[in-house]
C-alpha positions, 0 to 999 in steps of 0.5 A: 354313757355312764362312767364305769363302775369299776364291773360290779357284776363281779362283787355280786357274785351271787347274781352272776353265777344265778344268771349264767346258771339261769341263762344256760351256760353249759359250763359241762360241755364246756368243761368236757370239751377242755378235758378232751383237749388236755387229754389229747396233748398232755403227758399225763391222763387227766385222772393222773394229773391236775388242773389249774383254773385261773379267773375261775369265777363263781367255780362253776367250771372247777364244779365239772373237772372235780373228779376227774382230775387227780387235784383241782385247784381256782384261783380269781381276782375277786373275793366275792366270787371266791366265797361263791365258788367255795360255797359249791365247791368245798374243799377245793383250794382257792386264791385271791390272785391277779393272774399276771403275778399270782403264786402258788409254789406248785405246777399243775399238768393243766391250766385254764382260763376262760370266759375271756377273762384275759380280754381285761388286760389292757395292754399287750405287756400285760397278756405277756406277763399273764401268759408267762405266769400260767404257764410258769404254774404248767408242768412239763409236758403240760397244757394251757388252755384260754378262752380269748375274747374277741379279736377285731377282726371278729368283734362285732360293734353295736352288739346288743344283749337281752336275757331274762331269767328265773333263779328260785323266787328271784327274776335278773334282767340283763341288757347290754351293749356293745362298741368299739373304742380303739383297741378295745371294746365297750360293754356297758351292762344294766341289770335289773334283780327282782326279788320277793323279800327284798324289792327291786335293784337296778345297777350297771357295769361297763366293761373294757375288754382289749381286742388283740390280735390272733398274733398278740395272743400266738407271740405271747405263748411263744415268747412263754416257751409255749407252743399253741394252737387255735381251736374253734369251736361252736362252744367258744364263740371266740375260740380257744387257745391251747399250748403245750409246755415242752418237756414229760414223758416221752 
């Protein structure tokens, strides 16, 4: 297996955001199964409020809570995902920021973090400190919402992944495959980006993603002051976790 490099996919921003586009990602049911969940457990109504996304990526999903929240607002590690997401989302405020340690000096009535996007903490002190700082950005009576990645009961090892899809006049190819290395899982990724203008490029990326336990994730919440609940649903293959803050509106 290659050594890692260090997942380009997420400094080419402009490849991802084509191919999950291109593959069908419904980051608008997604995004409205997210508001339902709010809706249902936040002190305030969504219009009345404001929604944090963490690790929001090229913004696709901060695209479909736009409008429906009073103030939206992204923030993410990398800064060519950033310029992507505010290329389609101007006038949303974006940070470059880890989501163990980022700050932005306000609260928001939600918080988001998806895409499994907590599965790159290596450890479980790491979850703890993420899961501290999210809800540190929730208002009371707030409500945080993360989409975790695989426990290890779920994982499957030898996973493998094949997509090939159309963006204008470019055509990505993305195999991947998947194993189990300890407490983790390991994805490496080759893609394959044809271009008319420019040619064909091929890199790979692998990814290293923590399996942690459903109870890693329950106490991290409840060592943050929270109080969650797993959700599953057909969306979210490894389900959601949603908590509340205590405290708003009676």
């Amino acid at each position: 297996m290659p050594a890692s490099t260090d997942t380009l996919i997420y400094r080419r921003a402009d490849v991802y955001h084509d191919f999950y586009h291109g593959r069908g990602k419904d980051y608008r049911a997604e995004a409205a199964v997210v508001r339902e969940l709010v809706e249902q457990r936040a002190a305030v109504a969504p219009a009345d409020g404001s929604l944090l996304d963490v690790a929001c990526g090229t913004g696709s999903h901060l695209a479909e809570h736009d409008g429906f929240f009073g103030h939206v607002a992204g923030v993410d590690l990398s800064a060519e995902m950033l310029a992507v997401a505010a290329r389609g989302n101007p006038g949303i405020p974006l940070t470059e920021g880890d989501m163990r340690d980022f700050r932005l000096g306000r609260t928001f009535s939600a918080v988001t973090c998806m895409f499994s996007s907590v599965g790159y903490l290596e450890t479980a002190a790491d979850l703890d400190a993420a899961v501290a700082n999210l809800a540190g950005h929730l208002e009371p009576g707030g409500v945080l919402v993360v989409e975790p990645w695989w426990c290890p009961e779920s994982f499957v090892p030898g996973w493998v992944g094949a997509d090939v899809v159309r963006s204008g006049e470019r055509t990505i190819s993305r195999v991947s495959h998947t194993v189990r290395a300890g407490r983790t899982s390991r994805m490496e990724v080759h893609y394959t980006v044809a271009d008319p203008r420019t040619g064909i490029e091929h890199f790979t990326d692998t990814h290293v993603m923590s399996l942690f336990e459903r109870t890693e994730y329950r106490d991290a919440f409840l060592r943050a002051g929270l109080e969650p609940t797993y959700v599953a649903h057909e969306l979210y293959g490894p389900g959601l976790f949603v908590a509340t803050r205590p405290g708003g509106a009676a």
